[in-house]
C-alpha positions in Angstrom: -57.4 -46.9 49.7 -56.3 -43.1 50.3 -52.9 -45.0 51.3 -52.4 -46.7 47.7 -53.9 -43.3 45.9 -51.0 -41.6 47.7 -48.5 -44.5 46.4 -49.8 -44.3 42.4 -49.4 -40.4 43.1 -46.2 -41.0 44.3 -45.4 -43.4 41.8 -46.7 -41.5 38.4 -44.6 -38.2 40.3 -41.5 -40.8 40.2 -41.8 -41.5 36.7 -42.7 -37.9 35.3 -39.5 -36.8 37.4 -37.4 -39.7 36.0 -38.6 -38.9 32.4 -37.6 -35.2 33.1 -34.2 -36.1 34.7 -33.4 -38.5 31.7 -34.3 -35.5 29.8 -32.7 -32.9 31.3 -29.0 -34.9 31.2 -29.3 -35.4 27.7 -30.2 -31.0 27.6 -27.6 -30.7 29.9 -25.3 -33.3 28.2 -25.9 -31.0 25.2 -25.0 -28.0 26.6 -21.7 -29.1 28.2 -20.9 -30.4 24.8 -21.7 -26.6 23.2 -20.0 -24.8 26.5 -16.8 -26.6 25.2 -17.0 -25.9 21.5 -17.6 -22.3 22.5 -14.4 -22.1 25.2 -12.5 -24.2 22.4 -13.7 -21.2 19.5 -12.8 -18.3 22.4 -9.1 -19.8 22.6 -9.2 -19.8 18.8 -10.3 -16.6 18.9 -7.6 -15.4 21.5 -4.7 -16.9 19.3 -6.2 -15.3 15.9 -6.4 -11.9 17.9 -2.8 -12.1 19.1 -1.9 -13.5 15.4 -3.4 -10.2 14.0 -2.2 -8.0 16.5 1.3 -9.3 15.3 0.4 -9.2 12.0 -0.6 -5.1 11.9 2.4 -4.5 14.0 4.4 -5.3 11.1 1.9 -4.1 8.5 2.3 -0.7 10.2 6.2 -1.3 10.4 6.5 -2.6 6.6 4.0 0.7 5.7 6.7 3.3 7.8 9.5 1.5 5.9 7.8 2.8 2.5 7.7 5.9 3.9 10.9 6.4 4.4 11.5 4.5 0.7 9.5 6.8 -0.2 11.0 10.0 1.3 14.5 8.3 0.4 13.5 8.5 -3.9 11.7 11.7 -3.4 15.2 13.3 -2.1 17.0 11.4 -4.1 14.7 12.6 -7.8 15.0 15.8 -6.2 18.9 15.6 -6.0 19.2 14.3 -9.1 16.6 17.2 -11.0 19.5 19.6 -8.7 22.5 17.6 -10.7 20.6 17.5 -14.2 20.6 21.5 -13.8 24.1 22.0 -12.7 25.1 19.6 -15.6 22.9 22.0 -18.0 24.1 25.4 -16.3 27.6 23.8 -17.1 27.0 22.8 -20.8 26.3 26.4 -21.0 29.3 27.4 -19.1 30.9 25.4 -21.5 29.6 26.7 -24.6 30.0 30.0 -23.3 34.0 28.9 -22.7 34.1 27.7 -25.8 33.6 31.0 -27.5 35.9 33.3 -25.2 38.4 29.8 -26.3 37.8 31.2 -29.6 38.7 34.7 -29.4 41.5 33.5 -27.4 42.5 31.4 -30.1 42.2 34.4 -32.5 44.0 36.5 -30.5 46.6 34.0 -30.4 46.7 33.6 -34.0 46.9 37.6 -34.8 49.7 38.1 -32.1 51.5 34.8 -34.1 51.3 36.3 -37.1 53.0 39.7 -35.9 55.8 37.4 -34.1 56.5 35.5 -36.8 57.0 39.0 -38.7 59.1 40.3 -35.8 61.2 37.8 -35.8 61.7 37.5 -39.8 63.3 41.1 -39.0 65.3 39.7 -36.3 66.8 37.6 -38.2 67.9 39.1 -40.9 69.1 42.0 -38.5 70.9 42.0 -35.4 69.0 43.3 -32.6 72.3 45.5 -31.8 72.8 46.9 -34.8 69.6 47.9 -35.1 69.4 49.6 -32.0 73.1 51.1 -33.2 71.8 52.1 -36.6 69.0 53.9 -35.3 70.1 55.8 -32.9 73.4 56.9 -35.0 71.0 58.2 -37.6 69.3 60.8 -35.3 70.1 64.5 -36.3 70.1 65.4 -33.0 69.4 64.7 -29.0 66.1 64.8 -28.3 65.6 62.9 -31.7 68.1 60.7 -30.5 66.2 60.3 -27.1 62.8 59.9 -28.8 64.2 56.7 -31.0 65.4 55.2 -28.0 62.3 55.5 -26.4 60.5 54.2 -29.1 63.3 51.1 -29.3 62.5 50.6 -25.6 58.9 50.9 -26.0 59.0 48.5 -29.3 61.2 45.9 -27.3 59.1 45.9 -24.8 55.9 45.2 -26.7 57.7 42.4 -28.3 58.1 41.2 -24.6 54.7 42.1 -23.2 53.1 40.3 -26.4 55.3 36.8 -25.9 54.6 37.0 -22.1 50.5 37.7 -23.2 50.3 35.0 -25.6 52.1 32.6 -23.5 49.5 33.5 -20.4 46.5 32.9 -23.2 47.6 29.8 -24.1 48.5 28.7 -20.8 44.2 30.1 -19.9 43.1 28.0 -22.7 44.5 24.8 -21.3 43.5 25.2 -17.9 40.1 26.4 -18.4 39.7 23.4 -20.7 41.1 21.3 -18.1 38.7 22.8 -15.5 35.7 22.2 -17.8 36.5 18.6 -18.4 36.9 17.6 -14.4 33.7 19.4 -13.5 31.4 17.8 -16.1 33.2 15.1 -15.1 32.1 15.4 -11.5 28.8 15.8 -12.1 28.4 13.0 -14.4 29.5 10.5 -11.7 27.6 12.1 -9.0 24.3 11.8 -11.3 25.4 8.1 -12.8 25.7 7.7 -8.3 22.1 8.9 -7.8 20.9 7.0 -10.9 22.2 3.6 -9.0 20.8 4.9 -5.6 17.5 5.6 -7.3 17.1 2.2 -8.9 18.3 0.5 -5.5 15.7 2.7 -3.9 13.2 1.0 -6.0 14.2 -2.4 -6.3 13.5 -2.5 -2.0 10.4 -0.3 -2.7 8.8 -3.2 -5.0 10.5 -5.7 -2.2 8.6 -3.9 0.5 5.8 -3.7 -1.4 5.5 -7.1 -2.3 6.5 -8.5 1.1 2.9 -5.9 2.6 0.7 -7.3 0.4 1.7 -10.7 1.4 1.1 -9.7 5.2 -2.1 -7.8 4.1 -3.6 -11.0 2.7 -2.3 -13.2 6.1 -3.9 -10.4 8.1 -7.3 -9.9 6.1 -7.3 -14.0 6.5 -6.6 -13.9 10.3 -9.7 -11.4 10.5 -12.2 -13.5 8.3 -11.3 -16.6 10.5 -12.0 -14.0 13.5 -15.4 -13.0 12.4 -16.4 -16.6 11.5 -15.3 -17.8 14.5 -17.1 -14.9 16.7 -20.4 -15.6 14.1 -20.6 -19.4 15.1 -19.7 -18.5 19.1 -22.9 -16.3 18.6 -25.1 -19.1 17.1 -23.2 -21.6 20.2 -24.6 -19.4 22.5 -28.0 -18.8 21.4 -28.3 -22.6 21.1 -27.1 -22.5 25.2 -29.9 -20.0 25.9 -32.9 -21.7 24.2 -31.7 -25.4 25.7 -31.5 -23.8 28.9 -34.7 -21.4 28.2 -36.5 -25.1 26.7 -34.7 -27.4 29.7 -36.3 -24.7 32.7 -39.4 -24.7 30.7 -39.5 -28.6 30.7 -38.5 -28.7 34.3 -41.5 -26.5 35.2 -44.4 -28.0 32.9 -42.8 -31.7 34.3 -43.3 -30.1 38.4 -46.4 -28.8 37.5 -47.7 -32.0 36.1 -46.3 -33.5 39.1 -48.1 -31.3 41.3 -51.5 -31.7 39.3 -51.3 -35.1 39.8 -50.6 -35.3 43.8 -53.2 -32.6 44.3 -55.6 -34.7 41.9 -55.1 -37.9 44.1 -55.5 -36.2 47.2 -59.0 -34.7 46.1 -60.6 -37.5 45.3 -62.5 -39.1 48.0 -61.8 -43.7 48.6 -64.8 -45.0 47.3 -66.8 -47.1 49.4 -64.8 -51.1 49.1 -68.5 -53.7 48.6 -66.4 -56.7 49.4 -68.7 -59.6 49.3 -70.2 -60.3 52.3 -72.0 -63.5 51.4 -69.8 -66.5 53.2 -72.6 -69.1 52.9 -72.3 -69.4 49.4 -68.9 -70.9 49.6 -66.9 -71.5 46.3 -69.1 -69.0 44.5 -68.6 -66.2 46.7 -64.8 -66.8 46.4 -65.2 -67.0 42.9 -67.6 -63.5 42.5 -65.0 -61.9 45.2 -62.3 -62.8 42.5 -63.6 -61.3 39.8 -64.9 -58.2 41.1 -62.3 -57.2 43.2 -61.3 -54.5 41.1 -65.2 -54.0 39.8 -66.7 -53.7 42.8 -66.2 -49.7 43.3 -66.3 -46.4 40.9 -68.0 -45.3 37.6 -68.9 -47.9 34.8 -68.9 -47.6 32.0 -68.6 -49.2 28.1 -66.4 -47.9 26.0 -64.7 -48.8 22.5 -60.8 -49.6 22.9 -58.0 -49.4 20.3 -54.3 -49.9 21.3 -51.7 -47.9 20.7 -47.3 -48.7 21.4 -44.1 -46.6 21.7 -43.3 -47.0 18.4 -45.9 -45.4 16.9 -44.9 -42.3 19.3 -43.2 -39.5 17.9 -41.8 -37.7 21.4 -42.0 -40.8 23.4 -44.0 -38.5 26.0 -47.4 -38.9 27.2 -49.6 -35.8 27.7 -48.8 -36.0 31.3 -45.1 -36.2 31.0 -44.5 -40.1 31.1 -41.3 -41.8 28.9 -43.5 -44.7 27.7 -40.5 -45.6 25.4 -38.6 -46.2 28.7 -41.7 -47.9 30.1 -42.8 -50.0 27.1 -45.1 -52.7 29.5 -46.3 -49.9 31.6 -50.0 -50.0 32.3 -51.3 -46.6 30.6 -54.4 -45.5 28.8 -55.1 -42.3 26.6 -58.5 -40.9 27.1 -60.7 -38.0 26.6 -60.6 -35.6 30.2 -63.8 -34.6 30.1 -64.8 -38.5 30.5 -62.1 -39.9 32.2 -60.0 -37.7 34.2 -56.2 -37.6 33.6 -54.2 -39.3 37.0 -57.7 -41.5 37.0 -56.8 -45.2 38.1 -58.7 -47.5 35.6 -59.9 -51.0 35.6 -60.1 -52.1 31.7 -61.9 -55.8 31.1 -59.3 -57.7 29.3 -56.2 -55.2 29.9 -56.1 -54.8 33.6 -55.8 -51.4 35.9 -54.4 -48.9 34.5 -53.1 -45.1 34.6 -55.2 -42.8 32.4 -51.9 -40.7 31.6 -52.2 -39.7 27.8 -54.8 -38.0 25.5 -55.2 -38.4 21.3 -56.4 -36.6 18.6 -58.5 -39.0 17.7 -59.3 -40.3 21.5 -63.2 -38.1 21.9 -66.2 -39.3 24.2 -66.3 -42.7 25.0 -62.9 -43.9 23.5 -60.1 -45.3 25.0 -56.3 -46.5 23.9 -54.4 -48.6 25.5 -50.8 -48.7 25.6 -49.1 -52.2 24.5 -45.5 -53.1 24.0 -45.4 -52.9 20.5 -47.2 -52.8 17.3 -47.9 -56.7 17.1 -49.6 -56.6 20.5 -51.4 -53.3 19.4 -52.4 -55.7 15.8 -54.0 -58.0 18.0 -55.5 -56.3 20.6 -57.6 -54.7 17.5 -60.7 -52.8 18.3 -62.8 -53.9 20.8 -66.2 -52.7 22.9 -64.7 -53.1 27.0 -66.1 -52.3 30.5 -64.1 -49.9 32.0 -64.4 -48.6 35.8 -63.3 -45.7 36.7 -61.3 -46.8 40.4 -60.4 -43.0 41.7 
């Protein structure tokens, strides 16, 4: 007897352990499957990182390029503000040439009209004889000398006034000349900075259309970081509670385990009343027969329902058995504080059984036994059994 306790100990140990093994390959099953999702999201990760790193490399290369854009059209406003005030200070150069033209021009025209009277006397006198004719009409020497200086200092006014009105004219002309090519100048070196400024521009809005581009691929390449590092986060905290949930089963499935052994090794064979009564020939084998499994432990009558694996919602007993595994197993669910759990169980009409499972609605004097399916179950019904209690 202790020898076939030890074996159902052994055996209802094999089956909790088998239950839990099936049960922890499917966790661990689970968590291989999340371990490679979450080294698949941290290469995705890795990529996106190196795709951003690229990406603000030339964010912060496209942002020092407007820089210098910028610094470019800020010289080049300031150059031209430098040539819009030389072009101003010449207008009033101009204006201001203008007028001294003027009084040129007058001067011009006074000394013109004194010429023109010169040489209306010229020409109807002969320089000679006019020289000759005022000198022979001086009374005396130093009259004589002082008309002669005077003819000298006349002629050479005439002279002095033609070379003075040739010089004017000659001023005008270049002055004007001068004037012209330096507005000139600065008009093409402005229209120049006018065209640099508007090129400047044109690559500014380039620039700046090309960074907003790379600022949307890069703001992408971060969301896709963050969702990626958010579902790696809910990965892993999926890996700690199957692991947290498959040590947890591991440990209430040993500890069942262990209650179990220690529960068949406490209780003490009861005595085997084989019959004893050889005389009585074919009824003696017949009473031997029937009571083989009656003929030790605690009787008593109780009211049986049945119960399958398909009504199960876990497929696990109370004590850790897979009865969906075990469908034809031999299994009862009782009340503890009648029947012990680990108990061995003779039940009239079912057999000997494991009481390895409890029930709500399983109090006192109730018991359930476990059938194949819900059509057994259907006809098994409810029914008023002996049961003995074995070990």
């Amino acid at each position: 007897m202790r020898f076939f306790k030890k074996v159902v100990a052994a055996s209802l140990t094999s089956i909790i352990l088998l239950s839990t093994t099936i049960m922890a390959n499917a966790e661990t099953s689970q968590l291989h499957n999340s371990e490679a999702q979450l080294q698949e999201n941290a290469k995705l990760i890795e990529q996106k990182q190196a795709e951003k790193e690229s990406l603000l490399t030339e964010v912060n290369n496209l942002q020092s390029e407007l820089q210098t854009l910028e610094n470019d059209i800020s010289n080049n406003k300031k150059e031209m503000t430098n040539i819009e005030q030389k072009i101003s200070e010449i207008k009033q150069i101009i204006e201001q040439k203008k007028e001294e033209i003027v009084v040129l021009e007058d001067k011009v025209l006074a000394r013109k009209g004194v010429m023109e009277e010169r040489l209306v006397s010229l020409q109807h006198n002969d320089k000679a004889s006019l020289v000759i004719e005022i000198l022979v009409n001086s009374e005396n020497l130093t009259e004589l000398v002082q008309r002669a200086t005077a003819v000298t200092t006349i002629l050479n006014a005439d002279k002095s006034l033609l070379e003075q009105q040739q010089s004017d004219l000659k001023k005008i002309e270049e002055e004007k000349a001068a004037i012209d090519q330096q507005e000139q100048l600065l008009q093409e070196q402005y229209a120049t900075l006018a065209s640099n400024h508007a090129l400047l521009e044109g690559n500014m809005q380039k620039r700046q259309a090309i960074l907003t581009t790379v600022q949307e691929k890069y703001n992408s390449v971060v969301s896709a970081i963050k969702l990626a590092e958010e579902e790696n986060a809910a990965i892993q905290a999926r890996i700690n509670e199957a692991q947290a949930r498959l040590a947890k089963e591991q440990q209430e499935a040993a500890a069942r385990a262990t209650a179990i052994t220690q529960h068949a090794e406490a209780q003490q064979p009861a005595p085997n009343t084989a019959a004893t009564n050889n005389s009585n020939g074919t009824k003696a084998n017949t009473n031997s027969n029937t009571n083989s499994n009656t003929s030790s432990g605690k009787e008593l009558y109780v009211s049986a329902t049945a119960y399958s694996h398909e009504s199960s919602a876990t497929g696990l007993t109370a004590t850790g058995i897979n009865v969906r595994q075990n469908p034809n197993m031999k299994l009862i669910a009782v009340d503890p504080s009648v029947i012990p759990l680990g108990s061995r169980v003779w039940v009239e009409g079912y057999g000997e059984a494991i009481a390895g499972d409890t029930g709500g609605a399983i109090k006192g004097h109730k018991i359930d036994v476990l059938m194949p399916s819900t059509a057994a179950c259907i006809a098994w019904g409810r029914k008023t059994v002996k049961i003995v209690i074995l070990d």
